[in-house]
GUROZA-69391 format. One record per residue: x, y, z of N, C-alpha, C, O, CB in turn; residue in three letters. Coordinates in steps of 0.001 Angstrom, whole numbers, padded with zeros to 6 digits, always signed. Glycine has a CB too. Example, Ala and Ser with C-alpha at 12.3 -4.5 7.8 and 13.67 -1.06 7.14 Angstrom:
# GUROZA-69391
+013190-005690+007800+012300-004500+007800+013200-003300+007800+014236-003319+008465+011308-004473+009046ALA+012850-002250+007080+013670-001060+007140+012900+000030+007870+013409+001138+008039+014084-000598+005725SER
***
This chain:
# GUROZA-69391
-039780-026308+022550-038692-026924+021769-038136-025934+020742-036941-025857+020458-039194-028207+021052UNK-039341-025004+020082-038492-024101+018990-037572-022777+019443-036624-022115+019019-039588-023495+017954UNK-038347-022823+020415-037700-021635+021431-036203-021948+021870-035192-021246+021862-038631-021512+022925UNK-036534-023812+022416-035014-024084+022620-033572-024159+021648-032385-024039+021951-035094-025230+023100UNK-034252-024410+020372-033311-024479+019111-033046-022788+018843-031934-022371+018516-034172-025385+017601UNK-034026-022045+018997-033810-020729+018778-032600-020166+019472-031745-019458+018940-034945-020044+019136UNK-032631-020561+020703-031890-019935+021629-030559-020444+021285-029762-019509+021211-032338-020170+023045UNK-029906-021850+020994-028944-022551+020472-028072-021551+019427-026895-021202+019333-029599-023811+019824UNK-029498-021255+018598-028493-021194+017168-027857-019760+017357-026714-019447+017025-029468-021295+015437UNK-029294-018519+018259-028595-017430+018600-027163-017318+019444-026185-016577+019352-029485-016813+019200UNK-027429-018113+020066-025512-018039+020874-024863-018875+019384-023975-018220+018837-025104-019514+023101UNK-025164-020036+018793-023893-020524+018083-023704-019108+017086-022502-018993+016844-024143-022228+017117UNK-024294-018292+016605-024315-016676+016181-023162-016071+016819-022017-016029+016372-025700-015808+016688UNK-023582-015623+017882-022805-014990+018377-021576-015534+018959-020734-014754+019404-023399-014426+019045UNK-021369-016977+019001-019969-017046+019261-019531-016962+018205-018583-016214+017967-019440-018060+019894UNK-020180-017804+017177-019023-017094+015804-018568-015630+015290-017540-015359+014670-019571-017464+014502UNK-019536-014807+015683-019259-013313+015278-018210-012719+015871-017333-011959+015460-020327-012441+015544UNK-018548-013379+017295-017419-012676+018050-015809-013329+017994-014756-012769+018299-017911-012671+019598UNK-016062-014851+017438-014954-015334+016786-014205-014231+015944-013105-013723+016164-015385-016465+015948UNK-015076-014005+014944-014300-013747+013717-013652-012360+014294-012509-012001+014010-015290-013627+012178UNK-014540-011630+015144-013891-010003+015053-012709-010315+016344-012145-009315+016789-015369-008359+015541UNK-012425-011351+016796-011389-011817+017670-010267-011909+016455-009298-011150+016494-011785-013338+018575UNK-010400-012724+015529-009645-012865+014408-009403-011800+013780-008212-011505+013684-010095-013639+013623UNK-010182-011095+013299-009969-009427+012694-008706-008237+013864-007722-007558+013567-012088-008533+012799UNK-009025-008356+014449-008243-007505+016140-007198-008556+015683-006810-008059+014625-009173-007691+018346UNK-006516-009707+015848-005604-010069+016144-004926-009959+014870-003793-009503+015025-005703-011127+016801UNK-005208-010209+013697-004783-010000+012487-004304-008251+012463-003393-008009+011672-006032-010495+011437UNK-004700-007383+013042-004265-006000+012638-003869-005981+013987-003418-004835+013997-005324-004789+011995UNK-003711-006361+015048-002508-006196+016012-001291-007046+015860-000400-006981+016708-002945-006432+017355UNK-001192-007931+014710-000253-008468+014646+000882-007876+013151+002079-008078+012945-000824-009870+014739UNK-000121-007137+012378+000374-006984+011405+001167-004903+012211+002226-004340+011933-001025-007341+009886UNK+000372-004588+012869+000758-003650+013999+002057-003300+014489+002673-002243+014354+000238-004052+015006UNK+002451-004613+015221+003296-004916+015801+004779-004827+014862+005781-004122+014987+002839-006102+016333UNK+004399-005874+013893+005460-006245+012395+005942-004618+012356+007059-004313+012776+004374-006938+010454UNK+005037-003630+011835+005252-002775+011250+005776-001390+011797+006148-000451+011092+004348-002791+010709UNK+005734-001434+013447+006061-000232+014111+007147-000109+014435+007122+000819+015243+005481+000025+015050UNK+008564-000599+014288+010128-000611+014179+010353+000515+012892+011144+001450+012777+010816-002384+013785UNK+009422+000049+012101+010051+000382+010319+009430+001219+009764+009518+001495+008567+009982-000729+009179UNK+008797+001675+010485+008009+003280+010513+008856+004615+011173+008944+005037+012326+006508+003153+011578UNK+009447+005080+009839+009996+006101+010640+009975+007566+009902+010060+007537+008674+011443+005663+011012UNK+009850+009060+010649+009665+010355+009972+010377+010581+008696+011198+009701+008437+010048+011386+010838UNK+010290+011361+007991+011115+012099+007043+012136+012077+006578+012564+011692+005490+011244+012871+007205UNK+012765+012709+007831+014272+012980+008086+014943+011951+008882+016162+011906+008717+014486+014289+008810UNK+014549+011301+009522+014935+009855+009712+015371+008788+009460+016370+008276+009967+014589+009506+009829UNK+014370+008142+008303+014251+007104+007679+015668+006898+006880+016262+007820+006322+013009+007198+006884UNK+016017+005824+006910+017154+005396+006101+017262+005946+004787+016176+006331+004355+017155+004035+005960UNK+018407+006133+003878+018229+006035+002470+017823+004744+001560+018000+003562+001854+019354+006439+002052UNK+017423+005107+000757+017227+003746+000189+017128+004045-001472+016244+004834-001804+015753+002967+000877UNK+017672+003675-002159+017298+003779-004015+016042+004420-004521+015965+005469-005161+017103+002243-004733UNK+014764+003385-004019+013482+003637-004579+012463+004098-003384+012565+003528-002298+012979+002305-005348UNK+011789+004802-003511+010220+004669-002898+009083+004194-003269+008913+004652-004399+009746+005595-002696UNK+008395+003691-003053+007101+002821-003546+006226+003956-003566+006447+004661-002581+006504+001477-002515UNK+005374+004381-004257+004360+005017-003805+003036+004054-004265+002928+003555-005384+004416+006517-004360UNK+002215+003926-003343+000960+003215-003764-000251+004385-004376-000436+005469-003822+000362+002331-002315UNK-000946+003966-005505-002310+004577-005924-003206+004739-004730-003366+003974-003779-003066+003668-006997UNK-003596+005564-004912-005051+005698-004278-005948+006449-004569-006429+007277-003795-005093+005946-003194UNK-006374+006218-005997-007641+007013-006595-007358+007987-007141-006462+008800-006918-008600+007441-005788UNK-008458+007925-008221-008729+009727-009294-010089+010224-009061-011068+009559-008724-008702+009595-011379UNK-010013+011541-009298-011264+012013-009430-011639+012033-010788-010822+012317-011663-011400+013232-008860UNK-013003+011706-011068-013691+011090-012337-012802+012508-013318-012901+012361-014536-015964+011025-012279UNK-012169+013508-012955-011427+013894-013982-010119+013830-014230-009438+014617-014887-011619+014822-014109UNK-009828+012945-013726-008648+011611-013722-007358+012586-013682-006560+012844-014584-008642+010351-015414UNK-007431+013228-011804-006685+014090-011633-006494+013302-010091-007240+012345-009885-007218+015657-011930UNK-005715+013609-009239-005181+012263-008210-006281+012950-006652-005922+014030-006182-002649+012270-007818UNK-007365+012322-006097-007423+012290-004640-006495+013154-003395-005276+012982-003366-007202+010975-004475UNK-006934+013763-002734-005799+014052-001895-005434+013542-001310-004529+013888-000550-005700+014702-001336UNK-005937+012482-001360-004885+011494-000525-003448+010924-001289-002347+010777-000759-005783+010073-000114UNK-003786+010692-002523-002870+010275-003176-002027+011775-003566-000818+011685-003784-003471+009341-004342UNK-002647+013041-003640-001999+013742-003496-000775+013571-002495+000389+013458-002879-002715+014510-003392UNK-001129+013565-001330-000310+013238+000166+000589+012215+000092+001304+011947+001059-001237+012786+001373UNK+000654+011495-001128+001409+010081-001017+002388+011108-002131+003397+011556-001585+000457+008168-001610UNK+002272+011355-003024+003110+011840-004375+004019+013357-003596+005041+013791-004127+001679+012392-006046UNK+003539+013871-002550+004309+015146-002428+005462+014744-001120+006512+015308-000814+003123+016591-002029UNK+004679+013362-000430+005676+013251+000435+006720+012488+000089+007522+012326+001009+005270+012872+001488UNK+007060+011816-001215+007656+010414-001803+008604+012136-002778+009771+012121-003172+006095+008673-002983UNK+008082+012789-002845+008411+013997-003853+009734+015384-003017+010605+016089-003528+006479+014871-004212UNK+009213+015201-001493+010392+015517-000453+011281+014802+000008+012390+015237+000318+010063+015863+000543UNK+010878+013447+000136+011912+011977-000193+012808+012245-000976+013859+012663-000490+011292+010697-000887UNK+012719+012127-002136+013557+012893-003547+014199+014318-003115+015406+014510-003257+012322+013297-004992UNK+013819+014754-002880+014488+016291-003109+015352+016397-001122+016317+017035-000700+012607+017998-003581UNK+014740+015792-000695+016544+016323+000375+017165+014472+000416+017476+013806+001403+016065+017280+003098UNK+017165+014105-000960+018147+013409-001253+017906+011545-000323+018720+010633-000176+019530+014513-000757UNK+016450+011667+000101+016488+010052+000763+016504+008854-000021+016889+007799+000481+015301+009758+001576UNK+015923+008961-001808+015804+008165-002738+016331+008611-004132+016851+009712-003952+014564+007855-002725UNK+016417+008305-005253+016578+008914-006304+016012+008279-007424+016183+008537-008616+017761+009152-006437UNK+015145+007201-006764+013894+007094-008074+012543+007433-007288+012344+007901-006167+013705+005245-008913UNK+011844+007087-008131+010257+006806-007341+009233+006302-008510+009050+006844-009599+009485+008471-006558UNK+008646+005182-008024+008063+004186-008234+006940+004247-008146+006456+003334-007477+008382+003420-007729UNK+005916+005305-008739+004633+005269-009074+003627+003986-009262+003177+003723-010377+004696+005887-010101UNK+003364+003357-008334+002208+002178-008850+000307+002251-008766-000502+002546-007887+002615+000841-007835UNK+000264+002024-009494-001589+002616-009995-002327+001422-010545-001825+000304-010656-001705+003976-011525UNK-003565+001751-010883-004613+001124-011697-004228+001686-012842-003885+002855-013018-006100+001346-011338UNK-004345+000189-014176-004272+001598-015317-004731+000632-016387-004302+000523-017536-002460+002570-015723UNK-006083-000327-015530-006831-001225-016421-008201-001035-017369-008909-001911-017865-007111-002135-015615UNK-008314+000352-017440-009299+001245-018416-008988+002080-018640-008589+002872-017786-010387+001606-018208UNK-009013+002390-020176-008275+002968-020969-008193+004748-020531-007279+005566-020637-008869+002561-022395UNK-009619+004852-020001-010028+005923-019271-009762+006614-017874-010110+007659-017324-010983+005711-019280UNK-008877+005385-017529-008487+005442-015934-007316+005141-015621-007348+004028-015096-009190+004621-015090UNK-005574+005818-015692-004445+006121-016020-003934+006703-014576-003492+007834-014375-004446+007026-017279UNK-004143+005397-013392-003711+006274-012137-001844+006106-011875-001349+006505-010821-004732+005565-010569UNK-001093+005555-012839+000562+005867-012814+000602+007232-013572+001346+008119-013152+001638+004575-013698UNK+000021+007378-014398+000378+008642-015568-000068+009347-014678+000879+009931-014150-000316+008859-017189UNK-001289+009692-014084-001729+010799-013185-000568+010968-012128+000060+012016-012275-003199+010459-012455UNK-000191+010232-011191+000862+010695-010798+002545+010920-010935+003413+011226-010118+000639+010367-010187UNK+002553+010663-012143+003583+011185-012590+003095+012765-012726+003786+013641-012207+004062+010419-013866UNK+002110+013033-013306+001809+014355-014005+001820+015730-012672+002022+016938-012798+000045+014133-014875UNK+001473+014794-011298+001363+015459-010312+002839+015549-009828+003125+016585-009228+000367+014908-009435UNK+004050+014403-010040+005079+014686-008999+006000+015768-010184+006768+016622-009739+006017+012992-008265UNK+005756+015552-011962+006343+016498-012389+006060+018007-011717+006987+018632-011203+006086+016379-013667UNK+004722+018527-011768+004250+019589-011222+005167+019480-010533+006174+019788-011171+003024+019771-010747UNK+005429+019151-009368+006215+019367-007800+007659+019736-008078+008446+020157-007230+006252+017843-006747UNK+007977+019486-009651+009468+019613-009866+010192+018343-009941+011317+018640-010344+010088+020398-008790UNK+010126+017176-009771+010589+015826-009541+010557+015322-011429+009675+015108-012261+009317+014826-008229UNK+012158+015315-011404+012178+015135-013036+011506+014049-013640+011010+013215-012883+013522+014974-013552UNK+011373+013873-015100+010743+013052-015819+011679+011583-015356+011137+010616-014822+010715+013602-017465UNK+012995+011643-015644+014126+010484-015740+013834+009787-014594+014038+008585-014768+015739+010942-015757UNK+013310+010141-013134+013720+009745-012269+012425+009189-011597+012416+008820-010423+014528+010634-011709UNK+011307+009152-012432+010076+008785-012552+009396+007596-013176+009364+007616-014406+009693+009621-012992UNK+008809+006490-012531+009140+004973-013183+007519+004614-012796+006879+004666-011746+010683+003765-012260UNK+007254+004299-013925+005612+003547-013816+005311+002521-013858+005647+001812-014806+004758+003734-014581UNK+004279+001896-012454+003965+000477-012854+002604+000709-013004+002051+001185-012013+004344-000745-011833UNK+001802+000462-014152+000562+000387-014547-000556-000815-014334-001728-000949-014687+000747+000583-015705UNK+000609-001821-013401-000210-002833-012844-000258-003075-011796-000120-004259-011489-000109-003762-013181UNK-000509-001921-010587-000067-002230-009444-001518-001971-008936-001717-000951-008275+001233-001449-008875UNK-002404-002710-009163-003647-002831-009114-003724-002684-007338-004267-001656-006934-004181-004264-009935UNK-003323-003442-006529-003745-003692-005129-002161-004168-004647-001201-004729-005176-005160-004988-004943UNK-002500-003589-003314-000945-003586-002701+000019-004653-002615+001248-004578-002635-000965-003273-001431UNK-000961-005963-002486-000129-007107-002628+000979-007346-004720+002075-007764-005093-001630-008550-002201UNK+000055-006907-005198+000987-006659-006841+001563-005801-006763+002458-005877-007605+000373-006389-008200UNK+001678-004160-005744+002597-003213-006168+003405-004083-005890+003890-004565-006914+002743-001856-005648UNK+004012-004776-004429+005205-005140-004062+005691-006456-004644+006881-006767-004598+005214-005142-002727UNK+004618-007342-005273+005273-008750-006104+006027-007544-006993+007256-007474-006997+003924-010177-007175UNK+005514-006962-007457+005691-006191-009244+007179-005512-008557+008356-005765-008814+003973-004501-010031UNK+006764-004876-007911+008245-004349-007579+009671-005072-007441+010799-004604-007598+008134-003815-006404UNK+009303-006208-007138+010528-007030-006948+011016-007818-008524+012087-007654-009108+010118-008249-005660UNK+009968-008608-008907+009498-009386-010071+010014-008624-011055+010996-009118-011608+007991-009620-010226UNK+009597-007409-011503+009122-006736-012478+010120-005506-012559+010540-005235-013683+007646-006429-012257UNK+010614-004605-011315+011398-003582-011574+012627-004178-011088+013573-003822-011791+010980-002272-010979UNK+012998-005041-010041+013818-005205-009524+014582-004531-008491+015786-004285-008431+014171-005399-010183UNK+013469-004241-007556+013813-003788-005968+013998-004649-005042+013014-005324-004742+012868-003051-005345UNK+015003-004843-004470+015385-005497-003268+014740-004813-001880+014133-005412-000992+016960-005478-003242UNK+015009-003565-001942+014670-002024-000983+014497-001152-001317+015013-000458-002193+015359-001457-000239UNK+013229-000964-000242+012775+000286-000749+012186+001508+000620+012287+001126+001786+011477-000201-001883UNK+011826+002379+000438+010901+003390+001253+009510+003431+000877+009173+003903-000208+011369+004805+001122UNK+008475+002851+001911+007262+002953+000971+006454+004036+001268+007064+004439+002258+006399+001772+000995UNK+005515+004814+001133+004842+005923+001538+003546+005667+000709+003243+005241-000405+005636+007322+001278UNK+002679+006355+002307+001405+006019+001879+000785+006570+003317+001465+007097+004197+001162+004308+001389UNK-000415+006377+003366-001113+006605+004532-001026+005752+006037-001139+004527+006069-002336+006525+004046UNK-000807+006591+007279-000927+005722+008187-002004+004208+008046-001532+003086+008227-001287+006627+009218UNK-003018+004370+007807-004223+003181+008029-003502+001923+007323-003388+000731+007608-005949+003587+007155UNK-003052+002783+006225-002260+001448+005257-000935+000962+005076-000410+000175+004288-002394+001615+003999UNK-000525+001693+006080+001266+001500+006066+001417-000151+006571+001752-000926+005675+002271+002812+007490UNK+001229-000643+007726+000650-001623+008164+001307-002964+007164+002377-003573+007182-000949-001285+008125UNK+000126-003041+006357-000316-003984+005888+000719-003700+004712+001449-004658+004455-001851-004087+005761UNK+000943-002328+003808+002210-002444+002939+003408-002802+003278+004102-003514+002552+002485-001459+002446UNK+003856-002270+004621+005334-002926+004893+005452-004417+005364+006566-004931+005273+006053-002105+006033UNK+004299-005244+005912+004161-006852+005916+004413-007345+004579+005318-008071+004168+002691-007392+006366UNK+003068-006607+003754+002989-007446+002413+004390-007186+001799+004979-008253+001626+001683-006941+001311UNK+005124-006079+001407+006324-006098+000928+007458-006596+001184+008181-007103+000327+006535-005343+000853UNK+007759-006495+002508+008601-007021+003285+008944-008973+003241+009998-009608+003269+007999-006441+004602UNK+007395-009428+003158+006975-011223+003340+007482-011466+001387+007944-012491+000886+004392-011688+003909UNK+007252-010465+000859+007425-010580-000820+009015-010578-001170+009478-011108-002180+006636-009127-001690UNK+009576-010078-000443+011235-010287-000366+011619-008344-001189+012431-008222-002105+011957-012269-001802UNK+010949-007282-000675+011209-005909-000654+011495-005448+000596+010651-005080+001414+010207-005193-001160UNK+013091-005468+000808+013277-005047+002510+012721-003435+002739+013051-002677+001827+015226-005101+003041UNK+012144-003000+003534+011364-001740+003270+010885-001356+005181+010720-002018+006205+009717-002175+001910UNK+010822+000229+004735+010467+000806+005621+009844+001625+005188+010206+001883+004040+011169+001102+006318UNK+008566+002557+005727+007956+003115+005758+008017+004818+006624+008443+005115+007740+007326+002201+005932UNK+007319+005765+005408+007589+007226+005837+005691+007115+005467+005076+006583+004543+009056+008532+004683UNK+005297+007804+006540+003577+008255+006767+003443+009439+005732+004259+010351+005595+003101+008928+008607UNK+002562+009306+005203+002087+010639+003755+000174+010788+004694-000907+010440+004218+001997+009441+000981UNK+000446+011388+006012-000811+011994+006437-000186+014205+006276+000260+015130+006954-001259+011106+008607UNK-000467+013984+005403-000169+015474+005267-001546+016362+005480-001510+017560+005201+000489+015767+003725UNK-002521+015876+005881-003745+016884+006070-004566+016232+006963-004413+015027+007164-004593+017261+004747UNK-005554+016972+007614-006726+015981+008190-007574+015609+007190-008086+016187+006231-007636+016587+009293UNK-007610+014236+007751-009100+013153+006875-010210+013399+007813-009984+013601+009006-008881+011023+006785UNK-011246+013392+007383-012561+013138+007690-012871+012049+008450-012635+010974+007897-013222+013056+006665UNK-013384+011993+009683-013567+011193+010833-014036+009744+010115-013553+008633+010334-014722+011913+011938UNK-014760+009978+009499-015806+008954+008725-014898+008493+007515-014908+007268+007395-017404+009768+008118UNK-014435+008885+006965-013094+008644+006021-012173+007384+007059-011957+006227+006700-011992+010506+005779UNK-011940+007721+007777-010765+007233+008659-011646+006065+009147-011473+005021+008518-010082+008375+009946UNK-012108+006047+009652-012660+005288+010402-012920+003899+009317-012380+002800+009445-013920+006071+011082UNK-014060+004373+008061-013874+003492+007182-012587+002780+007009-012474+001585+007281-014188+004016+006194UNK-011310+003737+006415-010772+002932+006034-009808+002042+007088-009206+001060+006656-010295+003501+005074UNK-009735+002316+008042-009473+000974+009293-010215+000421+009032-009730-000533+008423-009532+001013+010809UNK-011687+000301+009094-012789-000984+009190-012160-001751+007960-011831-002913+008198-014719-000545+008945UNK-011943-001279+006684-011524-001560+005403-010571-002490+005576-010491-003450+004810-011079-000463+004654UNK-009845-002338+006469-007862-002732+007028-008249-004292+007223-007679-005241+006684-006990-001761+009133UNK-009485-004352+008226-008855-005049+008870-009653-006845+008061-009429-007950+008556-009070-004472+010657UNK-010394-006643+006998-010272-008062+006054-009661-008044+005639-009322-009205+005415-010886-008571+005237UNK-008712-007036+004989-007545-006786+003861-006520-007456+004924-005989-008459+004447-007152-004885+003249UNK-006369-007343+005411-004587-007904+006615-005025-008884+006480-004435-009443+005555-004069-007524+008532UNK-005998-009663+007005-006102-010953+007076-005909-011779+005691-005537-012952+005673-007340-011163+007669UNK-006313-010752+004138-005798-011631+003006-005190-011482+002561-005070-011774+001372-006162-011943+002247UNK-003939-010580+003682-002657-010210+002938-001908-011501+003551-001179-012190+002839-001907-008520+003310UNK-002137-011797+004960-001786-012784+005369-001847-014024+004646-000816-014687+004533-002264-012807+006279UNK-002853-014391+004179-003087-015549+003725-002311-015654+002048-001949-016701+001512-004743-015716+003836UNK-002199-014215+001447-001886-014566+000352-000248-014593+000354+000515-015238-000365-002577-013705-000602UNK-000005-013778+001291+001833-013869+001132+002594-015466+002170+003777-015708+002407+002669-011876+002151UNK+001487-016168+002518+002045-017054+003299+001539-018441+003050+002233-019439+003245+001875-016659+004590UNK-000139-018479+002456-000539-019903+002147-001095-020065+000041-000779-021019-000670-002185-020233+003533UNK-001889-018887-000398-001920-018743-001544-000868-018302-002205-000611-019102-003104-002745-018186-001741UNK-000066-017323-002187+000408-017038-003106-000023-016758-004519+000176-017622-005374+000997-017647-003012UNK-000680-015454-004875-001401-015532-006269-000231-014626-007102+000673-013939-006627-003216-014764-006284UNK-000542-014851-008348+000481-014518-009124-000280-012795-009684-001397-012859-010197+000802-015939-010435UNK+000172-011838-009589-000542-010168-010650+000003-010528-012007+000742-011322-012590+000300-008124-010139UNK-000661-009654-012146-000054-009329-013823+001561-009420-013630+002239-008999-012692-000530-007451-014542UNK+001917-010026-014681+003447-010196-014917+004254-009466-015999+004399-008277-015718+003671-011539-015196UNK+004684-009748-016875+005635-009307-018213+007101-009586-018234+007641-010484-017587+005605-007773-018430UNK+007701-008745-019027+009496-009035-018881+009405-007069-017980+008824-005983-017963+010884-009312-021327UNK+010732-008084-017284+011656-007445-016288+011671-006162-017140+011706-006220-018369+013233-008244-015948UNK+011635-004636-016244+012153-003486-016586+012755-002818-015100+012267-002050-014271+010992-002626-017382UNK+014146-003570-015231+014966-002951-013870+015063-001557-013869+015485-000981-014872+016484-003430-013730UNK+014723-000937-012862+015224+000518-012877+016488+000988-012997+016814+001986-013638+014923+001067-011887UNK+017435+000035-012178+018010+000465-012521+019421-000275-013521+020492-000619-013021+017973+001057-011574UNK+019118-000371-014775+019331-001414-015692+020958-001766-015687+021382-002819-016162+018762-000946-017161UNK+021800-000772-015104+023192-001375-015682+024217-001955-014953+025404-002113-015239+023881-000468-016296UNK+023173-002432-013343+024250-002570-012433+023897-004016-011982+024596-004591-011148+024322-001395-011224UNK
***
C-alpha cells in the first residue's frame, strides 16, 4: 500500500514539474514571437526621440559591468549617427552607495555623448518600472530600447503592453561566458512569466513622483 501511494505521488511530481516547465517554454516562446518583428540592427532600426537603456550592474567600485558597458556604448552609437537624440539611462539608485544612473551617465560622457542630452531615472529598479517610469514619469510614447539579446524579449513586451511603442537594437558587443548566458536565459524564463502577469492581471505600481518630460516644451 505505501509503495502504492509512493508511486502516485511520484508521477503526481512529475506531472506537475513537467507542467510548469511546459508553462516556462511557452511563456518565452510566446514572449519570442511578440518580440522578433521589432528587433532590428543599428543601422536599421527606425528613428525614434529616446533610447531606453536598462541597468545592469556595478562593480563593487561602482563603475558599470560589461555588460552594461555594451548597453551604454551601443545606445551611445544610436546617438551619434543620429538614430535618437536623448538617452534615457535607467538604474538602481536605492543605496546611497550604489548610483547605477550616475554611473552610466559617467560612462556615456566618457564616450563623448553630451551632458544635455543625458536623462536619469534613478528608479528604474527592474524592467517592468524602467518602462511604467518611462511613460508615467518622463513622458515617452517611443522609444529604441537596447540591452542584451537574453533580455530584449521580455523589455520590448513589457514596454510595448505599458503603452511605450518601441523597438529594439541588441547591445551583444562581446562574447559572454557560456555559463553567464545560459544562466541568464534560465533567469528569463520566471521573469516573462511575471512580466506577463504583471502588465496584464496585477498591474503594480514603481516608485512614482511628478512628471519630468524630457522633452518639456512640446
Amino acid at each position: 500500500m505505501g509503495k502504492r501511494i509512493m508511486a502516485i505521488l511520484i508521477r503526481i511530481l512529475l506531472i506537475t514539474l513537467a507542467t510548469c516547465i511546459l508553462i516556462l517554454i511557452a511563456g518565452r516562446l510566446y514572449v519570442d514571437g511578440y518580440a522578433r518583428s521589432r528587433i532590428h540592427m543599428p543601422e536599421l532600426v527606425p528613428q525614434q526621440r529616446v533610447a531606453i537603456v536598462f541597468g545592469a550592474g556595478l562593480w563593487r567600485n561602482g563603475t558599470p559591468t560589461p555588460v552594461l558597458k555594451d548597453r551604454i556604448e551601443t545606445a551611445a552609437d544610436l546617438y551619434f549617427n543620429g538614430k535618437v537624440e536623448k538617452l534615457l539611462m535607467s538604474g538602481d539608485n536605492r543605496f546611497i552607495d550604489y548610483n547605477e544612473p550616475g554611473a552610466m551617465r559617467e560612462y556615456a560622457l566618457s564616450l563623448g555623448v553630451p551632458m544635455e542630452d543625458i536623462v536619469l531615472d534613478y528608479a528604474g529598479r527592474r524592467t517592468y518600472d524602467t518602462c511604467y517610469r518611462a511613460k508615467a514619469i518622463f513622458g515617452v510614447d517611443k522609444a529604441i530600447l537596447v540591452t542584451q539579446a537574453f533580455h530584449m524579449p521580455r523589455a520590448l513586451y513589457t514596454c510595448n503592453q505599458l503603452g511605450v511603442q518601441s523597438t529594439g537594437v541588441v547591445a551583444d558587443n562581446r562574447y559572454y561566458r557560456k555559463m553567464s548566458r545560459l544562466y541568464w536565459n534560465l533567469r528569463e524564463l520566471p521573469a516573462i512569466l511575471i512580466a506577463i502577469w504583471e502588465v496584464n492581471i496585477s498591474h503594480p505600481l514603481p516608485v512614482l513622483g511628478d512628471p519630468e518630460p524630457i522633452f518639456r516644451f512640446e
